[in-house]
N, C-alpha and C positions, 0 to 999 in steps of 0.2 A: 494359527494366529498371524493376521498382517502385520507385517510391523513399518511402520511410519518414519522415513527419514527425517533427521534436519533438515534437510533441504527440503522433502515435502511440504514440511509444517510450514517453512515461512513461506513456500510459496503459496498454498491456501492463505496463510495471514496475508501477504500483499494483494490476491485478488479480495480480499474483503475490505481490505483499508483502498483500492479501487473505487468497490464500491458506496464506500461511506465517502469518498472524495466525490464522485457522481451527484450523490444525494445534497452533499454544501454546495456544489455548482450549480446545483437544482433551485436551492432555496435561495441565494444568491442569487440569480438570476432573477427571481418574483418577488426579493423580497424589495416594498418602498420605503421602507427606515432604512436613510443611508448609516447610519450608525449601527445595524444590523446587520447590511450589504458587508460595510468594511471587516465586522465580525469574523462574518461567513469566510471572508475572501482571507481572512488573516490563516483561518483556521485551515482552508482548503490550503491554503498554500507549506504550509506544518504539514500534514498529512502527506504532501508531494512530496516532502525532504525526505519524509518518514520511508515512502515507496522508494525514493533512489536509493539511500541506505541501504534499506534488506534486500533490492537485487541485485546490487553492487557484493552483499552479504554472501548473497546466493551463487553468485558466480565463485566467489573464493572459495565456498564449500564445497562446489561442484568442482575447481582445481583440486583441491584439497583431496576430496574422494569422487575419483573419475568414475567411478564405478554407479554414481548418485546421478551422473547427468540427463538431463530431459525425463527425469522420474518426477 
């Protein structure tokens, strides 16, 4: 059985919250309701805070157990 770090886990959660950050810069970018625009932008930008947090996280868990690093 593999077994899956913390540290692994968030770091697949950050590359998906990446991706869902890609995807509002996407639609933000085409979309012409600027009241939609600002939406997107409000939301892509929440999501960015959201990514510095867990690798700022990530890093502490990987001081933490040196042994979890670049896993």
């Amino acid at each position: 059985m593999i077994k899956i770090t913390v540290a692994a886990q968030v770091k697949q959660t950050i590359a998906s919250l990446k991706g869902t950050k890609a995807t509002l810069d996407t639609f933000q970018s085409i979309e012409s309701n600027e009241d939609n625009k600002k939406l997107l932008d409000i939301n892509a930008c929440r999501v960015s805070e959201i990514i510095d947090r867990l690798e700022n996280r990530v890093k502490t868990l990987e001081f933490e157990e040196p042994q979890y690093k670049g896993l």
